[in-house]
N, C-alpha and C positions, 0 to 999 in steps of 0.2 A: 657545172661538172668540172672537177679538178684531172689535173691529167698527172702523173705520178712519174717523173726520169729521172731515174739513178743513176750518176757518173761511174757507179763502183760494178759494172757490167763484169769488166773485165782488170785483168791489174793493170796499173796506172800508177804516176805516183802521188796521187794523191793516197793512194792505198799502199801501207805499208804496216811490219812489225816493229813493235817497239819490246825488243829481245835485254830481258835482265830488268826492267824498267818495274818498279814497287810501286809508285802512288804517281796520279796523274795531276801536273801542279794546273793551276788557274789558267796560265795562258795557255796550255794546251788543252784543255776542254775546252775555252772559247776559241780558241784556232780552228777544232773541228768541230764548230755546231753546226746545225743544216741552215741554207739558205733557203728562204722562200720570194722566191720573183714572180713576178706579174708579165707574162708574155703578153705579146699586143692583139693576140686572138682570145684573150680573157681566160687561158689555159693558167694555170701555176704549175711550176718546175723547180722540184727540190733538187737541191746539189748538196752529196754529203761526203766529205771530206772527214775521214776516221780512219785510225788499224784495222788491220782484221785482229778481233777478240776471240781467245781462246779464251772457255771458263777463268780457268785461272788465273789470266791477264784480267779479265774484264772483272774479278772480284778483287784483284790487288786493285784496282784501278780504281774502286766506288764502294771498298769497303763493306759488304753487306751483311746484314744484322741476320739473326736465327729465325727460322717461322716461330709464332705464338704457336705455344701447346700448352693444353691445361690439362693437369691430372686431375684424378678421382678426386684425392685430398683435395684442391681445390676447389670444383666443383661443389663440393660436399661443403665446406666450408661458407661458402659463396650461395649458396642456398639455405645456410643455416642464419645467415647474417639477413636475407631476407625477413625471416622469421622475428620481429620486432611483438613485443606488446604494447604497441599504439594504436591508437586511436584508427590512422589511415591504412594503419596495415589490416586491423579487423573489417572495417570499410571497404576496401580492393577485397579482401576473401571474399566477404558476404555479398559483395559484387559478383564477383564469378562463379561463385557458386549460385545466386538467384540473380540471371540474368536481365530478370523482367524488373529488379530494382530498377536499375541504371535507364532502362528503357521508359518505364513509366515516370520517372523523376523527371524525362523530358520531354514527357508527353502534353500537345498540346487539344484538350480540351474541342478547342474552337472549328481549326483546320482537323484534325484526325478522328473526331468521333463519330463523325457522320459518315466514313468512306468506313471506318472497321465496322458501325453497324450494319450496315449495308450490305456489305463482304457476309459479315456474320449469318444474316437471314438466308443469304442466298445462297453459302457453304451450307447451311443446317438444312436448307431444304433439299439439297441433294444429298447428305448425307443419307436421310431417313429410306430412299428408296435402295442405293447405293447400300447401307448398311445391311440392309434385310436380304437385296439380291446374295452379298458377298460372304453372307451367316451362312449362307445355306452353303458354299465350296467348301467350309468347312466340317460337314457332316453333321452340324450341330442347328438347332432349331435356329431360325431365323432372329430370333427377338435379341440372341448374344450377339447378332453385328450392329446391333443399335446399342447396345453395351458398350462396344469396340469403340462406337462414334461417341461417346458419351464421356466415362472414367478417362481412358490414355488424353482425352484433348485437354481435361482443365490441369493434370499432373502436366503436364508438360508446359503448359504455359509458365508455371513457376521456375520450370531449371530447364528450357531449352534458348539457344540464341538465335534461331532463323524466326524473323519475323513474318510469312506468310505462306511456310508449308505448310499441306491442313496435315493432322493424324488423326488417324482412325483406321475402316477397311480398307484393303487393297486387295487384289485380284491377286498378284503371286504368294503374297503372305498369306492370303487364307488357302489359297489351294495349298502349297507346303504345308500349313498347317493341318487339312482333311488329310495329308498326304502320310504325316507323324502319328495319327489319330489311328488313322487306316494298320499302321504298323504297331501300334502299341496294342488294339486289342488282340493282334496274331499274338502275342505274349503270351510266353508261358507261365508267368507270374499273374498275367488278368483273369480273372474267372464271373466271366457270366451267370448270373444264376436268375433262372425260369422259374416263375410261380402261376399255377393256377388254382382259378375258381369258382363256384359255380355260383352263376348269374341267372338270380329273377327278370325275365323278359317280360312275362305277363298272365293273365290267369287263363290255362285254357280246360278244355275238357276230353279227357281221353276214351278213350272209343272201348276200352275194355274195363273200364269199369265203370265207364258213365257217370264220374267223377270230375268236378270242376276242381282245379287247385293251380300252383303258380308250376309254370314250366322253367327249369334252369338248364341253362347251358355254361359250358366249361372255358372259360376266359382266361388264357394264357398270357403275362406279360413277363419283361425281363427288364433288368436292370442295364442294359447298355447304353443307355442315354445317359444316364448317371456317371457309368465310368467311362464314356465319349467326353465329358466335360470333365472327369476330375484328369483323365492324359490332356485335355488342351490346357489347365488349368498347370499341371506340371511342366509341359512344355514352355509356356509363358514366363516361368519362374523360372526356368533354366535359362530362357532367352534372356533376363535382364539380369542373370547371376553374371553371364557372359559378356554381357555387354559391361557389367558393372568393373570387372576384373579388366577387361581391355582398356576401358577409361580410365581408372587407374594405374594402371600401368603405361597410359600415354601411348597404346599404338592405334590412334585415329588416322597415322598414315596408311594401314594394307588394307583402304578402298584404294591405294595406285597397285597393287597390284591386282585387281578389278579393270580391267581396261573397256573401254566402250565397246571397243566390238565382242567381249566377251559378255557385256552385259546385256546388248541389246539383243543375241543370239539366244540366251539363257531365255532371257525375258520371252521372247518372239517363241521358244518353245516351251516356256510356261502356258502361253496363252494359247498354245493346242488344246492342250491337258486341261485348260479353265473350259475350253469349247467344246473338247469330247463331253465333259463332266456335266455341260449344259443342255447337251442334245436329247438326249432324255426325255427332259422334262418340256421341250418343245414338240416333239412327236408321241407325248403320252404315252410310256414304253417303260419297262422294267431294262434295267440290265444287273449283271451283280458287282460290286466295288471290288476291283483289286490295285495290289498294291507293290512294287518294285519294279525289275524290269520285264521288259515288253507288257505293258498296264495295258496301254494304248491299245494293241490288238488283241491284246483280248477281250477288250469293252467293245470294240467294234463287231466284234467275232457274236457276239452277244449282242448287240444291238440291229446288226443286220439279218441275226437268226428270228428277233423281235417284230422285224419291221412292220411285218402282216397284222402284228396288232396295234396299231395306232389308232391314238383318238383323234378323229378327225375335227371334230369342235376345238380337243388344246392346238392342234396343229393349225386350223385355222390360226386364233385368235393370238399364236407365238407371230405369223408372219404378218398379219396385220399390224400388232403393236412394233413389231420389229422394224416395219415400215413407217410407221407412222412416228418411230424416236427418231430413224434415222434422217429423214426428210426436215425434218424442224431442227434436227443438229446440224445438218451439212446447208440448208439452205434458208436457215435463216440466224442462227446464233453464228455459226461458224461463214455466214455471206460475208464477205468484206464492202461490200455496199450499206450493209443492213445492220450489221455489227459493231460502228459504230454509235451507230443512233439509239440503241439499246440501253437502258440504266442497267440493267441485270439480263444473263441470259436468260432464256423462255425454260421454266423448270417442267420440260417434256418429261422426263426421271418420275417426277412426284403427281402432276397429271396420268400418268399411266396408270401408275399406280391407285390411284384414287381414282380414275375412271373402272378400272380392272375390277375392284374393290364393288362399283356400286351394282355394275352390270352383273358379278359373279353372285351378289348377292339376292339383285332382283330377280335372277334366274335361279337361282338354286341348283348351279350348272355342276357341283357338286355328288350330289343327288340324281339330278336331271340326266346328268351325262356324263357323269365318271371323272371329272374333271379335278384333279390333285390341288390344295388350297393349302396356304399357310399352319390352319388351326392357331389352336388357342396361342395369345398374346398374354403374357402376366401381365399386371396393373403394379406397376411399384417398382423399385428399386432391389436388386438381389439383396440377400443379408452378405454380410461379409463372412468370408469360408477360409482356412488356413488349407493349402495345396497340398495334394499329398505327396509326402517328400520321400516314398519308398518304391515310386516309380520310375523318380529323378536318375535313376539311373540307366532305364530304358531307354529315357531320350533325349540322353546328350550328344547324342552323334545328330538328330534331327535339330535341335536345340541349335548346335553349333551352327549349320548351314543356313537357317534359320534367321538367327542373330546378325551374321554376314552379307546375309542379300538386305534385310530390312535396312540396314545402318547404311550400305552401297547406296542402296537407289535414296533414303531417304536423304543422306548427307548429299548424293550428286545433285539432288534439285534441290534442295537448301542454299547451297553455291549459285545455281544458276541463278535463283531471284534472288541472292545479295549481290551476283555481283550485277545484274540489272537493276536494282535500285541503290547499290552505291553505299553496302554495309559488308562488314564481314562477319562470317560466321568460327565458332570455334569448334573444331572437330573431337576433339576429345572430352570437349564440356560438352558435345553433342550425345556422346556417348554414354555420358551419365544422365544425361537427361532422358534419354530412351531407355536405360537399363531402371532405372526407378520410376520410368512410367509403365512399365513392362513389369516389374517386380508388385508395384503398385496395383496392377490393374488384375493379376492374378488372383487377388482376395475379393475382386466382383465380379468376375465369371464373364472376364474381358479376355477374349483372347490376344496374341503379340500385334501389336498396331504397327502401323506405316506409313508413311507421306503417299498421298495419292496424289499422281499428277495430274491427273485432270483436275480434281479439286484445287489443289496449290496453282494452280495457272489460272481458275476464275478467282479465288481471293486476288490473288495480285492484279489481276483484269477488271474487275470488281472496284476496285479501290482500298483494299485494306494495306494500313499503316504498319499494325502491331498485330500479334498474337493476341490480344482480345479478343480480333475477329472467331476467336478459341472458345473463349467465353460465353459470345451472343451467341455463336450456333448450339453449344452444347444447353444453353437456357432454352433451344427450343426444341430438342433433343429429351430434356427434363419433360417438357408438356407432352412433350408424344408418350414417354414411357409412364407418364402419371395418369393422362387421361385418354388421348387417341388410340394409344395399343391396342386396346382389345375393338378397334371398328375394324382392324385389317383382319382380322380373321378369315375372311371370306376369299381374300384377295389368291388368285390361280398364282399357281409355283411358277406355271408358262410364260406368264408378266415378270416375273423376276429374270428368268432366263435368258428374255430377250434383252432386259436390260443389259446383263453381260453382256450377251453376244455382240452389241451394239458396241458397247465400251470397247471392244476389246481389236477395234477397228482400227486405232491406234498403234498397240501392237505389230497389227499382221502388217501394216502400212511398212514395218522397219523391213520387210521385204526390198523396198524400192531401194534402200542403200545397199544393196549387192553393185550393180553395176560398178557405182562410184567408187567404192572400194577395193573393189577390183582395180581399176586403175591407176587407186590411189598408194595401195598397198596387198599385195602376196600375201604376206603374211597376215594379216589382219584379216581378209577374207578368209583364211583357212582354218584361223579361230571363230571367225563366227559361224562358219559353215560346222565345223565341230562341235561348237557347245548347241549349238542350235539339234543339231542331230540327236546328240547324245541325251540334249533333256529329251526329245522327244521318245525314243527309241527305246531308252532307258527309263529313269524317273527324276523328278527335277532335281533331287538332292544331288544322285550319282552323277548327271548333266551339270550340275555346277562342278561339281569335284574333275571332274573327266575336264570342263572347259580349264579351271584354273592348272591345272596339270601342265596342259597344252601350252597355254598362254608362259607356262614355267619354262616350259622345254622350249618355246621360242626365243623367251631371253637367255639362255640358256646356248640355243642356238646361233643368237645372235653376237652374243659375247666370246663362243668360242670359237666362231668363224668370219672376222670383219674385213672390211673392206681392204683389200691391200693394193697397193699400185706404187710404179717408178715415174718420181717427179725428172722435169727436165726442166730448163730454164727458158721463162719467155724473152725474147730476143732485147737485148737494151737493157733490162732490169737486172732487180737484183731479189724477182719474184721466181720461186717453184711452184710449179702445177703437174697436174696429173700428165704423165705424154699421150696415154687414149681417149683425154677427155678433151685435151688442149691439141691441137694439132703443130700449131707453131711452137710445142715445147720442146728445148731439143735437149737431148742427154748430152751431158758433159763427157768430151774425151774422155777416154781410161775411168774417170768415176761412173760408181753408181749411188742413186739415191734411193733408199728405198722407205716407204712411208707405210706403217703398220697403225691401224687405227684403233686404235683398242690397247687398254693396261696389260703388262705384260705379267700374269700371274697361271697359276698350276692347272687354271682350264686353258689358257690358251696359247701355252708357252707353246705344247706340240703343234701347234699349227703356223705360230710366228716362225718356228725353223723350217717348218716345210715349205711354205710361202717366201721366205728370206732365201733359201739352196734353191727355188724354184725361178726365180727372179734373177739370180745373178749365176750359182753355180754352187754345185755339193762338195764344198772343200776335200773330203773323202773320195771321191770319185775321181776327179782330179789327179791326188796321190795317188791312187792305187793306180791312174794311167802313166803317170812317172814313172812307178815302177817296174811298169810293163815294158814302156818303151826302154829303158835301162837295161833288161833283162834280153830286149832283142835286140840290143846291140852288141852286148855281152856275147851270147851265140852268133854274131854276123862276124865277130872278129877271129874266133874260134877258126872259121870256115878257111880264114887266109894264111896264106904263108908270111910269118912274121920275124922279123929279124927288129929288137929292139938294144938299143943303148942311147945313155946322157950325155948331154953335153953339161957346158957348164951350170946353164938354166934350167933348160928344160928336158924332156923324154924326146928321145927321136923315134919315129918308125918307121923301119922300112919297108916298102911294100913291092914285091914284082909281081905283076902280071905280064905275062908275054915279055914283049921285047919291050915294056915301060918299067922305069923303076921311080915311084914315086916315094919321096921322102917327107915326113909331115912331122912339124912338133907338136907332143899331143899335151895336153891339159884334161883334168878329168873334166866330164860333161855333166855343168850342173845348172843349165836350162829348163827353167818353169814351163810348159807349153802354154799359150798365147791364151787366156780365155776371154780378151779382152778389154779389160781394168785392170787395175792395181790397188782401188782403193772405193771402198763400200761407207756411203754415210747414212747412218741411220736418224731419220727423221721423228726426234721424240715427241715433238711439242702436241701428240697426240694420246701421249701416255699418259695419262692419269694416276696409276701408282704401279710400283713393282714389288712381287712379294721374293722368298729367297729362291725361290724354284724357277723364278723368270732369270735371279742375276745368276743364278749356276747355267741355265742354258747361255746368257750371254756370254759368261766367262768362257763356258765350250766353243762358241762361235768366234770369238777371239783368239782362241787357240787355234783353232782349225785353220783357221783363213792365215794367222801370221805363219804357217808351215808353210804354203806354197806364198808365201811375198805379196800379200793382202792387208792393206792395213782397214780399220776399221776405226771412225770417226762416228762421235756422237753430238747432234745439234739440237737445241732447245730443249733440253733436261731443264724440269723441274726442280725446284728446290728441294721437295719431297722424294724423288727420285736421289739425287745426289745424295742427300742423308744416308738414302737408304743401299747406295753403292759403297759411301764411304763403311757404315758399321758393316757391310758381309766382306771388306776385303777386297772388292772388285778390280781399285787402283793398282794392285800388286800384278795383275795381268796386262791392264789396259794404263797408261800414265797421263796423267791429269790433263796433258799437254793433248790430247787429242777430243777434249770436250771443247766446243764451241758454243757460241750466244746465238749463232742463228746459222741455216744452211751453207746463207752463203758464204758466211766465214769457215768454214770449212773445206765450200770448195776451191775458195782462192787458195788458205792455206795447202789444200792437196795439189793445186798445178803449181804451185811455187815451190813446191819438194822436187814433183817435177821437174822444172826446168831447171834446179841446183842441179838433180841426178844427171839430166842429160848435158849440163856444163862439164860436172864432174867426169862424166863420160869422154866428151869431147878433148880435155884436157890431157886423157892417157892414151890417146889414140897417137899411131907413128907420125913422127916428126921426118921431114923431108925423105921422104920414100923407105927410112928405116924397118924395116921387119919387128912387126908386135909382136903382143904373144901370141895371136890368133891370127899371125898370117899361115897361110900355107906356102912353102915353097915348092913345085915344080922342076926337078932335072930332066934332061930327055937326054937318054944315051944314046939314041941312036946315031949312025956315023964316025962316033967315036967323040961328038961335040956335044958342050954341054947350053945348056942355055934355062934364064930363070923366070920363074913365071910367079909374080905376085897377084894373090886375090886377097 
């Protein structure tokens, strides 16, 4: 540990001005360089021996050069000259553009292909149960989130650069999605349309004519599954038109303004909305789907008007399997005894589901006992469909928020396993890789995909290298939808449910960071408590908007109300610190320091003066107390009997009271009252840039304060500041000579003005008992004798 003493505490002469002085030659830069010694307690102590630098001295002194700026034209130029028709330049494109070149040119065979197939089977087999649970949040048949798990994985493996996010369902994407679905067919542009017809059931015989023949009944269907899938199909396509245009345009940074505690709030009240939407289908209940705000109580309003009819078989057989994922997730995939010793976790997911599957089947529990099932499984691949693009206009506000969450959570775990395994990812070539997997997946009746974190944490847990692990699961992904689809049939919607509910355990879990955040941060807590509320209360879209709003108005808040405080000096140095933070800091005689922490621009000028008058004094105030006290002097002299004449200097006055006659030379009074100081240093090296509405308040403030005999010092300006004082003019108010290199050359410079002043002072005061101009003398008449009385 180094211990840091500054001989420059106070002036000494090793500290002095070098007045008139242009360039600093050789010997005098090594005359004052610092000393470093080795005390005999293994401490080091610097001795620095230098001027005090004023800006000005200290750039005559070292000469210094202009910041780099580059304009448009340049830039533009500069990126044009990139543009080569060779060989390496086509090479680097078609690298960045198809990430998985560069990845698999160094891909080895031997070490990697066995941990990505691996990874592969054991992503694809959670996919399958995961897919069909998360088809169903979106209002849409089951068999389209095996879709979702199928198309978006093999497109993306070609143009994304995180090697072990999976894509496909996710729990907040597909509910937003149900969510856009739910809103589009309230459209008054969508039109429903109902057909029926009359169905042979079978031959019977009627009783009034004694007639056998076929009996028909009247079968009513509608088209709304049809335009349920061509709005998710549009929505999809708006989501990667979205995406596609952000990528291009290069803003892969506004996931920062997504902040974690607004995402895990969002999320954590996503995952009501996933659980209300599931409850249902665990206590075998009707409710009816709504959609905006207050959803939430009204599905409840409805489900507990429901409750009396429950089936008691789905409601079993939800908490059973519900029990039965959860116990093999929490104690034995997720034991850290047992977790280890595992090649793959135990696929409880795809067991359910195939157990579900066999028992719903050998029961007939359907039939038997009212119990709600998947239905029919297509065998094959959808044909490819062009989206309809005359909807596209209903759901770009869903589209957008949409787009926003997918690419937040999916980019934020992307990062977490590069930078756990020691690659980086590129966020705007991310971008384009979700908007064309997205845009892509639109023409097979894939709805918008996502990084799921559970899946992304067993591939990399798992042992996957590469995004092939993309590959192997979707090849088994292909055998389901070629051959296996149609055995699920049978499988209860109540096994899917529970698989959510399960999942979503993670979620509620982000409960437990309340405390911590609370004590970590105010603010942070009040955004997540807000978005958190707001999706819920609300509906997820308007909860996102409503969070990021917040989250705006906090930096917002933060920016135009910072930190301010008065440094003082710790004792021996030649360091300022805070004086309420530091107790040994002390404020310098007659100066203030005051330190505003924050740029000084058009949000936060009005609070930097109200914090700056509040700290030392309202120059305005002040004066008009001048004025006051002048004014009742004015009237006090009124009051007396006055007899005035000149001598050769000055005004005499006479004054009687009673039997005293006091005579006074007068001078007018032109006395500042005492507020303290004399001299204010502003501590800039916390500004970061100033716009023109920060230099006209400080131009104001500088006026202010030199009216009542304030002077006003600036320490540790920027370069960028300076520039920007020099083009508005600033210098003409404030002269160059009161910018310094650091505070405390400022504040020696203001006690060396100081002690000139009080020399200067010293120097006009009477000489051998002489009368000043500000003596009073004293007559007393009484008796007839006189005698003098100097103060």
């Amino acid at each position: 540990m180094s211990l840091l003493l500054i001989n420059t505490a106070r002036l000494s002469p090793g500290i002095h001005l070098y007045p008139g002085k242009k360039k600093m030659s050789r010997d005098d830069v090594e005359s004052h360089e610092s000393l470093l010694d080795e005390q005999p307690n293994g401490h080091a102590k610097v001795v620095i021996d230098r001027p005090v630098f004023s800006q000005q001295k200290f750039d005559e002194g070292f000469s210094p050069g202009s910041r780099p700026q580059t304009t448009f034209r340049e830039s533009l130029l500069k990126s044009c000259r990139k543009c080569q028709c060779s060989r390496d330049c086509f090479l680097g494109f078609l690298y960045k553009i198809f990430p998985f070149i560069g990845i698999m040119k160094d891909y080895n065979i031997r070490t990697d292909l066995t941990g990505d197939i691996v990874s592969g089977l054991t992503v694809g087999i959670m996919h399958i149960p995961q897919g069909m649970a998360y088809g169903m949040l979106t209002t849409l048949d089951p068999v389209y989130g095996l879709y979702t798990s199928f198309f978006p994985v093999i497109i993306y493996f070609f143009f994304g650069t995180s090697r072990h996010i999976s894509i496909g369902t996710f729990a907040v994407a597909c509910l937003m999605m149900g969510s856009a679905i739910e809103k589009g067919l309230k459209s008054p542009s969508i039109s429903i349309i109902e057909t029926c017809n009359n169905v042979s059931n079978s031959m019977a015989t009627t009783n009034v004519t004694n007639q056998t023949g076929p009996l028909y009944t009247l079968e009513c269907t509608d088209n709304s599954e049809a335009v349920k899938l061509e709005i998710a199909m549009a929505v999809t396509f708006m989501v990667g038109i979205i995406q596609l245009v952000m990528g291009l345009a290069r803003l892969g940074f506004v996931t920062t303004y997504l902040s974690d505690p607004l995402i895990s709030g969002f999320t954590t009240g996503a995952a009501c909305h996933v659980f209300t939407s599931q409850i249902k289908h665990v206590f075998g209940i009707q409710t009816a789907r709504y959609s905006g705000a207050f959803k939430l109580i009204y599905t409840y309003r409805d489900f507990f008007g429901n409750l009396p009819k429950t089936n008691a078989i789905t409601l079993i057989a939800s908490v059973l399997f519900m029990v039965m994922i959860y116990l093999v997730k929490e104690y034995i995939n997720n034991n850290p005894k047992i977790k280890p010793k595992l090649k793959m976790p135990v696929p409880i997911e795809l067991i359910a589901v195939v157990l579900g599957t066999v028992i719903a089947y050998f029961m007939d529990i359907e039939n038997n006992f009212d119990v709600k099932i998947v239905g029919d499984i297509p065998t094959g691949l959808p044909m490819p469909t062009v989206p309809n693009f005359s909807l596209m206009p209903a759901v770009i506000g869903d589209a957008f928020a949409l787009a926003i969450v997918v690419f937040a959570i999916s980019v934020s775990m992307g990062k977490i396993l590069a930078r756990k395994e020691g690659y980086e990812i590129d966020s705007n070539q991310e971008l384009i890789a979700y908007a064309i997997t997205n845009v892509g997946s639109s023409f097979f009746s894939s709805v918008a995909s996502s990084a799921s974190l559970s899946r992304s944490l067993i591939q990399e847990h798992v042992g996957g290298v590469t995004q092939l692990t993309g590959l192997v699961s979707s090849a088994l992904l292909l055998l389901v939808l070629l051959v296996i689809g149609p055995y699920f049939r049978s499988l209860p919607k109540c096994v899917l449910a529970a698989i959510i509910i399960v999942a979503l355990k993670g979620m509620f879990r982000q409960f437990l960071e309340l405390p911590k955040l609370w004590k970590l941060s105010k603010i942070d807590f009040i955004i997540w408590i807000l978005s958190f509320l707001a999706t819920v209360i609300l509906d997820v879209d308007l909860g996102l908007l409503l969070g990021v709003v917040v989250a705006i108005f906090t930096i917002v808040y933060r920016v135009q109300r910072p930190y301010v405080c008065v440094l003082g000096q710790m004792p021996g140095t030649d360091i300022y610190r805070d004086v309420s933070v530091y107790k040994e800091a002390t404020e310098i005689p007659r100066v203030k320091i005051f330190r505003f922490e924050n740029a000084i621009f058009f949000v936060s000028v009005e609070y930097f003066k109200t914090m700056l008058f509040k700290y030392t004094c309202n120059p305005r105030h002040v004066k008009q107390d001048i004025v006051a006290a002048e004014r009742r002097a004015r009237k006090e002299k009124e009051k007396l009997d006055k007899i005035t004449y000149k001598n050769d200097t000055n005004e005499i006055q006479l004054t009687v009271n009673g039997d005293q006659t006091q005579i006074t030379e007068l001078q007018p009074s032109t006395d500042v009252p005492d507020i303290g100081f004399d001299t204010i240093i502003l501590d800039c090296s916390t500004w970061s840039f100033i716009d023109s509405m920060g230099v006209k308040a400080l131009t104001s403030i500088v006026n202010d304060f030199r009216e009542i005999s304030v002077k006003i010092h600036l320490a540790y300006c920027k370069a960028g500041i300076r520039e920007m004082l020099e083009k508005t003019g600033f210098f003409v108010c404030l002269d160059r000579d009161n910018l310094f290199v650091t505070v405390h050359d400022a504040v020696l410079h203001a006690q060396l003005q100081s002690r000139n002043v009080a020399q200067d002072s010293d120097s006009d005061s009477p000489i051998d008992g002489a009368p000043g101009s500000t003596e009073i003398v004293q007559r007393s008449a009484s008796n007839g004798s006189q005698s003098d009385v100097r103060s």
